[in-house]
C-alpha positions in Angstrom: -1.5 11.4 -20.7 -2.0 10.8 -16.8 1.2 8.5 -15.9 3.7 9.9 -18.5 6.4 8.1 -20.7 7.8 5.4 -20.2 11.5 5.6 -18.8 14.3 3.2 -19.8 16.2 1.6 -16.5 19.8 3.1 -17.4 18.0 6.2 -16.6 17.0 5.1 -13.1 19.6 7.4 -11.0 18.2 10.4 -12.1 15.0 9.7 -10.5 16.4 9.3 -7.4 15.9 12.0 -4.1 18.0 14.8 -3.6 17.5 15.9 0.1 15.7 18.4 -0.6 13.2 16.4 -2.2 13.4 13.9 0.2 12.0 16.3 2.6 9.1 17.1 0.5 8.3 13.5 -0.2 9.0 11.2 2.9 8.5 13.9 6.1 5.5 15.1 4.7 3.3 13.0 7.0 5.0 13.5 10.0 5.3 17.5 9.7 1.4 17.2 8.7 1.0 15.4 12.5 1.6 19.3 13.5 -2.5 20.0 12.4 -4.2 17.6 14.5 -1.5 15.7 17.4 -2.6 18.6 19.3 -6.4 18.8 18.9 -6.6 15.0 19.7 -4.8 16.0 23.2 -7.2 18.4 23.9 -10.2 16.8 22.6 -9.5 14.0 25.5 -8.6 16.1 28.0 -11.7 18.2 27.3 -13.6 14.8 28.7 -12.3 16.0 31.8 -13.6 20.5 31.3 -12.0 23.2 30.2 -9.8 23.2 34.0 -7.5 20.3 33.0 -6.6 21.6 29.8 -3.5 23.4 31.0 -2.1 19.7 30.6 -1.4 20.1 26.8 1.8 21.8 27.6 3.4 19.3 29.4 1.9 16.2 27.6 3.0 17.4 24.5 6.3 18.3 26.1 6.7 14.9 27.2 5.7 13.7 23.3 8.3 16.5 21.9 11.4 14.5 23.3 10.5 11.2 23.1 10.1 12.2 19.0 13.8 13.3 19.3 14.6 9.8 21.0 13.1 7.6 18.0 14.7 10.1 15.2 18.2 9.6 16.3 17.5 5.6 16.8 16.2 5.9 13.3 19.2 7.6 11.8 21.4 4.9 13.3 19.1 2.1 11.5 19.9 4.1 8.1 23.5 3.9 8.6 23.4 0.3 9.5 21.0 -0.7 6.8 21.6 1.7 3.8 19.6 -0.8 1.6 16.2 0.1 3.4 13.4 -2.0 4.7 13.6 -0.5 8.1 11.7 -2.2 10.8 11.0 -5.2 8.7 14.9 -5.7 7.3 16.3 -4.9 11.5 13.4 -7.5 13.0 13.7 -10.4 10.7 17.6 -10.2 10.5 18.2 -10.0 14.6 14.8 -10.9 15.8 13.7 -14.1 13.6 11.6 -14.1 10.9 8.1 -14.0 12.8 8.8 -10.8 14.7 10.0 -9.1 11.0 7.0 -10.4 9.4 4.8 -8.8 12.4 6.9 -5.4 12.0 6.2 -5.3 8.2 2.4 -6.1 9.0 2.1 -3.3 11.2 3.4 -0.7 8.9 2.0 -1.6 6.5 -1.7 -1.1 7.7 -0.2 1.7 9.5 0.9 3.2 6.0 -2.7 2.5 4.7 -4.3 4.4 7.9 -1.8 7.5 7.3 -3.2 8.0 3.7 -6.7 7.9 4.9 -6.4 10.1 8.1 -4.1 12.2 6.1 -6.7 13.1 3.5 -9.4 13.2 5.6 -7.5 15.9 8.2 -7.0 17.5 5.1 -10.5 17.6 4.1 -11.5 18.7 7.6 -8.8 22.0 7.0 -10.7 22.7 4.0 -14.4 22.4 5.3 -13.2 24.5 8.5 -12.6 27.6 5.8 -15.5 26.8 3.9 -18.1 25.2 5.8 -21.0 24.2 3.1 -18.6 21.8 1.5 -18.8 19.7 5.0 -21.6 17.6 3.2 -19.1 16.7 0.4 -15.9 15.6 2.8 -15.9 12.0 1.2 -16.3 12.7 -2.1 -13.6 15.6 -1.7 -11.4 12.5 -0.2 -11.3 10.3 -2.7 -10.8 13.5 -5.4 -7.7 13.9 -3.5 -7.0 10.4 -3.1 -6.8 9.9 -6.9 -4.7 12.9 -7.3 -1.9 11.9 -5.1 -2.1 8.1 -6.9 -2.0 9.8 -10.7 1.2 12.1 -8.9 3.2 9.1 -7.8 2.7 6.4 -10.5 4.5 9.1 -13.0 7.0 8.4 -11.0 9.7 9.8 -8.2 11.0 12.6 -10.1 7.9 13.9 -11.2 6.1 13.2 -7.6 9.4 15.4 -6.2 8.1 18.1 -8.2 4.2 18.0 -7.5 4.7 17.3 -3.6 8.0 20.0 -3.2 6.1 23.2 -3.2 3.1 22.7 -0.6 5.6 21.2 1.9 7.8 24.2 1.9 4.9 26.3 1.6 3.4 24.7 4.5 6.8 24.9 6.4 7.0 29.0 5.5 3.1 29.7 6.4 3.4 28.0 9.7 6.7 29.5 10.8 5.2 32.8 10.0 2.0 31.8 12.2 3.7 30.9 15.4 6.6 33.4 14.8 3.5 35.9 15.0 1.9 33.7 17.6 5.2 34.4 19.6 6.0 37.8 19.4 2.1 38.7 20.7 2.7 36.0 23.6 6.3 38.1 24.6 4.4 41.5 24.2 1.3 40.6 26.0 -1.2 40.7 23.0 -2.5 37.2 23.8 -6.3 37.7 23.7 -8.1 34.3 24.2 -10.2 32.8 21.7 -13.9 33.6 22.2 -15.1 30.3 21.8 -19.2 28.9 22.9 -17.2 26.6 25.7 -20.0 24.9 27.3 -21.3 24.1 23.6 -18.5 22.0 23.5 -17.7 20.6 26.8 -19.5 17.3 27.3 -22.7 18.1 30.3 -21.0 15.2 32.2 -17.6 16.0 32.1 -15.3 12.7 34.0 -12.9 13.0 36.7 -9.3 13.5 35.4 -8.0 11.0 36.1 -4.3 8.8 35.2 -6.2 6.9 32.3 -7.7 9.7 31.2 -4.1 11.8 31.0 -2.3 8.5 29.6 -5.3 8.3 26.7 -4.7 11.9 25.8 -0.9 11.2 25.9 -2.1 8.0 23.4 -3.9 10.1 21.1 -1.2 13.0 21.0 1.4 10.0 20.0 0.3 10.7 16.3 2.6 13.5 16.2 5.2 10.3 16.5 4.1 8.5 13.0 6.1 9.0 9.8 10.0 9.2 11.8 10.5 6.0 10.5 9.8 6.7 6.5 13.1 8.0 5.5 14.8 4.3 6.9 12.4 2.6 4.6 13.6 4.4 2.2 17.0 5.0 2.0 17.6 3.2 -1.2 16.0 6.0 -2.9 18.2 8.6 -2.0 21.2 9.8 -4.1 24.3 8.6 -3.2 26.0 8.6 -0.6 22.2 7.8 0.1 23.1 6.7 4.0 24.5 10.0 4.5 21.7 12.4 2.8 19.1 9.9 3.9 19.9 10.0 7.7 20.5 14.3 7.0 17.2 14.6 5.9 15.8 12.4 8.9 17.5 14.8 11.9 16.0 17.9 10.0 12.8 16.8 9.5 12.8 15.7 12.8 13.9 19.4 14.0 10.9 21.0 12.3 8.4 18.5 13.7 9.4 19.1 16.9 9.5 23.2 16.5 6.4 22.8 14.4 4.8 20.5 17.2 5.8 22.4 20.6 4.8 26.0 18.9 1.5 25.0 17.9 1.0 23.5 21.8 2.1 26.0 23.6 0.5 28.7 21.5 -3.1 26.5 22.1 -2.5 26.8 25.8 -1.7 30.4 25.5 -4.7 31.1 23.9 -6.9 28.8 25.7 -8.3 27.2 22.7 -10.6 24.5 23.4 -11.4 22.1 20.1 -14.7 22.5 18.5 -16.6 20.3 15.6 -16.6 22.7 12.7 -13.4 24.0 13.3 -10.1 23.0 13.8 -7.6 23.9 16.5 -5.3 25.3 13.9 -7.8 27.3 12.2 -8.7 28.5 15.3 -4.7 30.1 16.3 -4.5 30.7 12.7 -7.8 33.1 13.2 -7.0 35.0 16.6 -3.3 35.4 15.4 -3.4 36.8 12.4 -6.7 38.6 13.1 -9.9 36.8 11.8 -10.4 35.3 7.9 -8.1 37.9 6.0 -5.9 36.4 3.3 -3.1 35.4 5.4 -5.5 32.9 7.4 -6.9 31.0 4.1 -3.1 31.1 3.1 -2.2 29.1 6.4 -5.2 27.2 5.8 -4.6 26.2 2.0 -1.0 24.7 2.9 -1.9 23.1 5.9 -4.7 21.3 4.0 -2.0 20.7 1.2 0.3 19.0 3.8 -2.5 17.2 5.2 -3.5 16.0 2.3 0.3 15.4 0.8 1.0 13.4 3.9 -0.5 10.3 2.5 2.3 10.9 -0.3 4.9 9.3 2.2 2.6 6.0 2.6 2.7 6.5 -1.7 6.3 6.4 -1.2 6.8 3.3 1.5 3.9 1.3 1.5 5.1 0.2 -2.1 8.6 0.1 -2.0 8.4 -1.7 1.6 5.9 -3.9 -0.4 8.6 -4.7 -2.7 11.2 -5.6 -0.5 9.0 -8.2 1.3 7.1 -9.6 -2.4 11.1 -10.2 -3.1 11.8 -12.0 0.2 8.8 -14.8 -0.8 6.0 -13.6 1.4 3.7 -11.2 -0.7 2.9 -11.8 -4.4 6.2 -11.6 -6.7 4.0 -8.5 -8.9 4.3 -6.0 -6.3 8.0 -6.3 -6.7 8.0 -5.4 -9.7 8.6 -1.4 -11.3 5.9 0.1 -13.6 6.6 2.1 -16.7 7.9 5.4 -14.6 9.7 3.4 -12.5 7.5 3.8 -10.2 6.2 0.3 -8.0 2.6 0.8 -9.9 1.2 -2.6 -8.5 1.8 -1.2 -5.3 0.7 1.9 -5.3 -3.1 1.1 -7.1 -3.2 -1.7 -4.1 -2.8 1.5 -1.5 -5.3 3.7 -3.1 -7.6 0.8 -3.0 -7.4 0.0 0.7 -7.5 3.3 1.7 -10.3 4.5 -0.6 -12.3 1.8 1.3 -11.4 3.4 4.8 -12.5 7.0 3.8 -15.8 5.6 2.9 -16.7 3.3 5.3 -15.2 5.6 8.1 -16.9 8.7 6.3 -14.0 10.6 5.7 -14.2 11.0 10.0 -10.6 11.7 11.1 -11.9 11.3 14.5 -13.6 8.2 14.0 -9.9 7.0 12.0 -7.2 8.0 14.7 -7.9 5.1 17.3 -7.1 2.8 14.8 -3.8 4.7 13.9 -0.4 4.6 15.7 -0.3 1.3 17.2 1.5 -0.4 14.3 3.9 2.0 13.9 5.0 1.7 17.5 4.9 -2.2 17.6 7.4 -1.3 14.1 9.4 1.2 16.3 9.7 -1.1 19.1 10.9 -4.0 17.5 13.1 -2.1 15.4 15.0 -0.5 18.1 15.0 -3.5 20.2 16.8 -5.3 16.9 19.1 -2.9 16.5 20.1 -3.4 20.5 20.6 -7.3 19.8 22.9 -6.0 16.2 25.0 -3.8 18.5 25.9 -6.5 21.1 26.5 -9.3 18.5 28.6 -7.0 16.2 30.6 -5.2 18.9 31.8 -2.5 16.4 33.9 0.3 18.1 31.2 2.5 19.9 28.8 0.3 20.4 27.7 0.4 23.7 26.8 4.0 23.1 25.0 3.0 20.0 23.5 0.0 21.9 22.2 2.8 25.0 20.4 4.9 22.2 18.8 2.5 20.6 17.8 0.5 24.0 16.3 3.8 25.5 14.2 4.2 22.2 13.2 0.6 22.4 12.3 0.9 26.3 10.1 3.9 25.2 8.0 2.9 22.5 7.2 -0.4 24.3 5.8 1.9 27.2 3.9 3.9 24.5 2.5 0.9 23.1 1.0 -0.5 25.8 -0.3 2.9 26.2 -1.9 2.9 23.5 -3.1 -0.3 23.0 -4.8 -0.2 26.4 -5.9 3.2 26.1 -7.5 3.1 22.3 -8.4 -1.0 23.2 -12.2 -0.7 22.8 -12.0 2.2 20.3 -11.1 0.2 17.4 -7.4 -0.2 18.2 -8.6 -4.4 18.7 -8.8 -3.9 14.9 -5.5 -3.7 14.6 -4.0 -6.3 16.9 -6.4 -9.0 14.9 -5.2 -7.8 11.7 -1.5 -8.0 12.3 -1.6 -11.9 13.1 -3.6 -12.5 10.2 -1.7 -10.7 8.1 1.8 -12.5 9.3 -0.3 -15.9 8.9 -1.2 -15.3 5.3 2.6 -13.7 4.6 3.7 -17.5 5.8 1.1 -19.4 3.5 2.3 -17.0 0.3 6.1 -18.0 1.4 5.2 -21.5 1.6 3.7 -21.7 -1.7 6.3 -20.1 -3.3 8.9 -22.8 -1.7 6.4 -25.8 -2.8 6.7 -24.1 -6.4 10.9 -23.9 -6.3 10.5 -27.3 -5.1 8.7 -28.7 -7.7 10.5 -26.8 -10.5 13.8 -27.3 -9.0 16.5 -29.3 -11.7 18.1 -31.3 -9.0 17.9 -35.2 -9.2 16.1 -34.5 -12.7 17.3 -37.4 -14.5 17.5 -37.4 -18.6 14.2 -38.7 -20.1 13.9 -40.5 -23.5 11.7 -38.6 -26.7 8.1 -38.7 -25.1 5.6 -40.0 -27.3 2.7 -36.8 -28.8 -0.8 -37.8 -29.6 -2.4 -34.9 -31.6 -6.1 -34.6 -31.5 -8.2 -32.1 -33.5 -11.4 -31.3 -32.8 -13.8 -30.7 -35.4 -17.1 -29.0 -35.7 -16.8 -29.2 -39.4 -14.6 -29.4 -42.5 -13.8 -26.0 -43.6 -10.7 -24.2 -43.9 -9.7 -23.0 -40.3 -9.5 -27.4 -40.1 -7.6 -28.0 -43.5 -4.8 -25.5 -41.6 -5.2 -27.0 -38.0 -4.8 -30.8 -39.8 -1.4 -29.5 -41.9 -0.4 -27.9 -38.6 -0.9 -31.4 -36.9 1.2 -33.6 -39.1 4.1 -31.3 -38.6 4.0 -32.1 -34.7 3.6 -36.1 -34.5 2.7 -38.9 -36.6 -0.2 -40.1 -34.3 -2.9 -37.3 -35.2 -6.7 -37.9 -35.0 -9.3 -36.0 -35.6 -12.8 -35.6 -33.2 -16.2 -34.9 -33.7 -19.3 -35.1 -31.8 -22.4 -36.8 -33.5 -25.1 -34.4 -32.3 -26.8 -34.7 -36.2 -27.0 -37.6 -37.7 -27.5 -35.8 -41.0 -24.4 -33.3 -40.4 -22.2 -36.5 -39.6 -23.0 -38.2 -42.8 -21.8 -34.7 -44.7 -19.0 -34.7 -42.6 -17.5 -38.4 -43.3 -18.1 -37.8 -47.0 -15.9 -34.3 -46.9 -13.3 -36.3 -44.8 -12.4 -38.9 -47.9 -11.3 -35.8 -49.8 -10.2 -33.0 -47.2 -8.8 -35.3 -44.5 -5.3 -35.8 -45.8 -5.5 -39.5 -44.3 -5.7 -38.9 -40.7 -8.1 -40.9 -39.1 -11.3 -39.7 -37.9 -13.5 -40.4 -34.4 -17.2 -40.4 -34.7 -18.2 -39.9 -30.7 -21.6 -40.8 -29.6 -23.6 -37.8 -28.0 -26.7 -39.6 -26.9 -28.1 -36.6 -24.7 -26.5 -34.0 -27.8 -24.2 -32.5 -25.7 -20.4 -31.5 -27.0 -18.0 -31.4 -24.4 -18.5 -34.4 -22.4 -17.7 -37.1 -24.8 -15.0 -34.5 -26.2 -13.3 -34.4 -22.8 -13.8 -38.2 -22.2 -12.1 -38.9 -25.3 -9.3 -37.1 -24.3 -9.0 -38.7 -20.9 -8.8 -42.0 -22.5 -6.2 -41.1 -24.8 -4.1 -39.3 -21.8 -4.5 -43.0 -20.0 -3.0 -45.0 -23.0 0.2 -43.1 -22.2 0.4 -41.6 -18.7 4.0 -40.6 -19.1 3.6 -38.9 -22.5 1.8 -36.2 -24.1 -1.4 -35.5 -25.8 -1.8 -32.3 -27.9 -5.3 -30.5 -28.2 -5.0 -28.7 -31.4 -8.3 -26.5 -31.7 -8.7 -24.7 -35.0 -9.8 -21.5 -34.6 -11.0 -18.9 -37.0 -10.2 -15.4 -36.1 -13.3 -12.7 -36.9 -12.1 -9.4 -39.0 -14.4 -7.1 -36.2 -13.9 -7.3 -32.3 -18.0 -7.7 -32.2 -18.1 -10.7 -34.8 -17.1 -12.4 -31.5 -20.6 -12.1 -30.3 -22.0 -14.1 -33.1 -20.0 -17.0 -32.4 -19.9 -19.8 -29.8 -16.6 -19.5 -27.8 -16.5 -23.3 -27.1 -12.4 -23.6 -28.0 -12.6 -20.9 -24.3 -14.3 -23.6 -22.8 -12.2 -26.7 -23.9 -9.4 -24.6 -22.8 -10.5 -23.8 -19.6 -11.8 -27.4 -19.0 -8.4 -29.1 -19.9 -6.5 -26.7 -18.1 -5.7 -28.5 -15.0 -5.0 -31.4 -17.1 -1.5 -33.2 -16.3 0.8 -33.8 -20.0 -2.5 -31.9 -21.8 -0.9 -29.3 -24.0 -3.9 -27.4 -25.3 -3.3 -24.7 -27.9 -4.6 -22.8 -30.9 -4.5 -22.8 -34.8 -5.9 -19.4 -35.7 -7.2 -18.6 -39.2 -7.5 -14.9 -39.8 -11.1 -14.0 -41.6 -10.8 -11.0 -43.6 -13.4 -7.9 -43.4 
C-alpha cells in the first residue's frame, strides 16, 4: 500500500528522468537555497546594525557568479563521466583513492545535512504563516521527513510525479513575486518594511569588520549546495543521458541564479532586516504583494513545498552515490543493491535515519544546522574540479586547455570558499565536520579491507583437489519420540558414522531412554554424557569438540531434530535449546549444524 508493486528490471528505462523531471527531482535543493542564502547574509551582517546591511547586494553578487563558475565545471564533469559518481568517480580516478574516498565522505554528510536543513527551512516557512504551530516544528519535521522517504522508495517514476508540481509551482509563485517586486522598484512604489529594528539588532552590535563580511559571505555560500546533484546522477537520465543531464544542470543553474539575485536585491530595496518569527521571504512576500491576502500564503505554501522537497535531491544522490561506492568495496555490498521499485531502498531508510536524528537533536533549528552545512560540499567541489584539471592535461583531447582553464578557475575558487568557510563557521560546529570526514574515509578503508581478506580467502586459485572427506553425524537427543525416529533416518542417508547424544540430567529418564533405544534406535550407537552439575549444553558441546579433534580435516554434522508447532505462540511453550546449539556451534570450523523439522499438526 505505501511503496507500490513491485517492478520487473526489463522495465527499468521507463523509470528513468526526462529533463523535465530531472528538474523537479535533482535542482530542487539548490533552487530551495533561494529562501534562506539570503537571510543567513543578513542575519551576520546584522551583528554589525542595520548600517552595513547595504552589503547584501554585492556579497550576493559576488556568490551569484561564482554559482555560474561551478555549474559550467559541473556540466563538463557530466560529459566526461556520463556513468555518474561525480566528485567521488573524478577524485579517486585522477586524485588517488584517498582524496575520492574524502570527496564521497563529504557529500555524503553533506547530503544528510541538506535533508535536515531542508525540512527544517521548510518548517520555519510554514510556522512564519501560522505561528502557533512554532511549538510543533519537530514533530512537523519528521511528518515531512517520512513523506518524502514513502515518495522515493516507490520509486523514480512515481517520486517524478509527487515532487514535479511544487517545484514548478514554486518556480511560477516566485517569478510572479519578484516580477511584482520589480515593477514597484522601477515605478517607485518601494515602501520599506515596517519592521521593530532595534528588537532585532543585537544591544552590542560589533565592528564590521573583514571577518565579519567573509562569515556572511560563508553563510550566503548555501545558495552554492546542490550544483553538483545532476553529475551524481547522470546515470538516471534518459538517454543520451550526458546530453539531457548536463541541459538540465545550465537551466537549473539559470533560475538559481535569477531566483537568488532577485530575492537580494529586492531585500536591500526594501530594507528588510531578518527577524525570529518570520522569514525574510515572508517578509518581501508581505510588503509586495500587500500583507497576508491569498497570493502571500500561495508564495508561502510553495516555498515551504520546495523547502521541504529539497531534501528529495539527497533522496535521490545520497543512495545512488551510496551505491556506486558499496560496489567499489568500501561501504556494505546491501546499499548497492535496488529495492522492489527499483528504487536503492537500503539507502534511502539509512538517510531518513540520520537525518531524523539531526532534526531532533538540533530541534528542527535551521539556524542552529547551517554552520555545519556547506563545507563538504565545497571540499567535493574542490577536489572535483581540481581532478578534472589533472584529466585535461593527461588526456590532451582537442580543446583542452580551455576545458582545463574552466575547471582550474572553479577549482581555485571553491578552495578560497573553503577556507572561508571552514575558518569562518570553525567554532560553530563546522569542527564537526572536518572530524567526521577522516573518520568516515578510515572506516570506508577497514570495510574495503575486509572485503579483500574475504575474496582472498574464498579465492579458487592454488585450490588443489581434495579426496572424499570423512562426515561424522551426531544427533542430539532429549528423547525418543518421532521428531528423533525422522532426524535418525535422515542421518543414515548422510554417512555411515552416526551417533546419537544425550545428556544424563535424570537418572530415571536415562534408564527409559536406553530401554526405547533397543527398539527405536535403528542400530546407531548411543552416548550417555555425564552432567554432574545437570546442565545440557556443556557436555553437549564438549562432545562435539572431541569428535571435531579425531578428524581435524573432515567434517562433523549436528543433526538437531526439531519439531515444528502448528501455532506461532506454541513457540512460547517450548525451550529453544536447538537456537542455542546453533548459535553456540556457529563459529565452529568443519561444524555443519542444521535442522530436521517435523511439522505438528493443529
Amino acid at each position: 500500500m505505501l511503496v507500490g508493486k513491485p517492478i520487473p528490471s526489463h522495465l527499468a528505462h521507463h523509470e528513468r528522468y526526462s529533463r523535465a523531471s530531472g528538474l523537479a527531482i535533482l535542482s530542487s535543493d539548490a533552487l530551495s537555497s533561494v529562501a534562506y542564502a539570503t537571510e543567513e547574509i543578513l542575519r551576520t551582517l546584522l551583528i554589525a546594525g542595520t548600517a552595513s546591511l547595504w552589503l547584501v547586494t554585492p556579497i550576493g553578487s559576488v556568490i551569484a557568479g561564482l554559482m555560474l563558475v561551478i555549474a559550467f565545471s559541473y556540466r563538463q564533469t557530466i560529459h566526461a563521466y556520463p556513468g555518474g559518481g561525480g566528485a567521488y568517480r573524478v577524485a579517486r580516478e585522477n586524485l588517488g583513492t584517498i582524496p575520492g574516498l574524502v570527496a564521497a565522505s563529504a557529500l555524503l554528510l553533506d547530503y544528510v545535512l541538506t535533508v535536515a536543513v531542508s525540512i527544517a527551512a521548510g518548517v520555519a516557512a510554514v510556522t512564519s504563516a501560522f505561528p502557533q504551530w512554532h511549538v510543533k516544528s519537530v514533530e512537523l519535521a519528521l511528518a515531512f521527513l517520512v513523506l518524502i522517504a514513502v515518495g522515493n522508495l516507490r520509486g523514480i517514476r512515481e517520486s517524478g510525479r509527487i515532487f514535479a508540481v511544487p517545484t514548478f509551482f514554486f518556480l511560477g509563485s516566485m517569478g510572479m513575486l519578484l516580477l511584482v517586486g520589480a515593477y514597484k522598484a522601477l515605478t517607485g512604489q518601494i515602501v520599506p518594511i515596517e519592521s521593530a529594528a532595534a528588537a532585532f539588532v543585537p544591544p552590542e552590535t560589533a565592528p564590521l569588520t573583514l571577518f565579519l563580511v567573509l562569515r556572511a559571505f560563508a553563510n550566503g555560500c548555501t545558495a552554492l549546495t546542490g550544483i553538483e546533484a545532476i553529475s551524481d546522477g547522470v546515470p538516471a537520465f534518459k538517454p543520451p543521458e550526458a546530453k539531457n543531464a548536463a541541459t538540465t544542470l545550465m537551466i537549473m543553474a539559470a533560475c538559481a541564479v535569477t531566483l537568488f539575485m532577485g530575492v537580494t536585491l529586492l531585500a536591500g530595496a526594501y530594507q528588510v532586516i531578518p527577524r525570529q518569527e518570520e522569514t525574510v521571504i515572508s517578509q518581501l512576500n508581505r510588503a509586495i504583494l500587500g500583507g497576508r491576502g491569498p497570493f502571500y500564503y500561495m508564495v508561502q505554501a510553495s516555498t515551504t513545498m520546495i523547502l521541504v522537497l529539497a531534501a528529495n535531491t539527497a533522496f535521490s544522490d545520497f543512495p545512488r552515490l551510496a551505491s556506486i561506492i558499496a560496489r567499489d568495496k568500501f561501504l556494505p555490498r546491501q546499499l548497492a543493491n535496488q529495492g522492489d521499485r527499483l528504487a536503492f531502498s537500503n539507502g534511502i531508510v539509512i538517510l531518513s535515519l540520520l537525518a531524523g536524528v539531526l532534526l531532533v537533536v538540533f530541534g528542527g533549528d535551521t539556524h542552529a544546522l547551517i554552520p555545519l552545512y556547506m563545507l563538504g560540499v565545497f571540499v567535493s567541489f574542490t577536489l572535483s574540479q581540481l581532478g578534472m584539471v589533472l584529466k585535461w592535461r593527461r588526456e590532451r583531447r582537442p580543446g583542452w586547455l580551455g576545458g582545463a582553464l574552466v575547471n582550474g578557475i572553479g577549482a581555485t575558487l571553491t578552495l578560497i570558499v573553503l577556507f572561508v568557510v571552514a575558518i569562518t563557521k570553525f567554532t560553530e560546529g563546522a569542527w564537526i565536520i572536518i572530524v567526521l570526514i577522516p573518520v568516515l574515509v578510515f572506516h570506508f578503508l577497514a570495510i574495503h579491507r575486509h572485503y579483500g581478506r574475504v575474496a582472498e580467502q574464498l579465492s579458487l586459485k592454488d585450490l588443489s583437489a581434495t579426496d572424499k572427506r570423512h562426515n561424522t553425524v551426531v544427533v542430539p537427543i532429549g528423547g525418543v519420540h518421532r521428531a528423533v525416529v525422522q532426524a535418525l533416518e535422515y542421518a543414515r542417508t548422510l554417512s555411515d558414522d552416526v551417533r546419537a547424544v544425550y545428556v544424563d540430567v535424570d537418572p530415571h529418564a536415562t534408564q527409559e531412554i536406553r530401554e526405547l533405544w533397543t527398539q527405536w534406535g535403528k542400530g546407531i550407537r548411543l552416548e550417555i554424557l555425564a552432567s554432574p552439575f545437570r546442565s545440557v549444553m556443556e557436555p553437549l558441546l564438549e562432545y562435539i569438540e572431541i569428535t571435531n579433534d579425531e578428524r581435524p580435516d573432515d567434517f562433523v554434522t549436528v543433526l538437531l531434530p526439531e519439531f515444528v508447532p502448528a501455532r506461532w505462540w506454541h513457540h512460547l511453550l517450548h525451550n529453544q535449546r536447538a537456537l542455542l546449539i546453533k548459535g553456540a556451534l556457529l563459529f565452529k570450523p568443519n561444524v555443519v549444524v542444521t535442522s530436521v523439522p517435523y511439522h505438528l499438526r493443529d
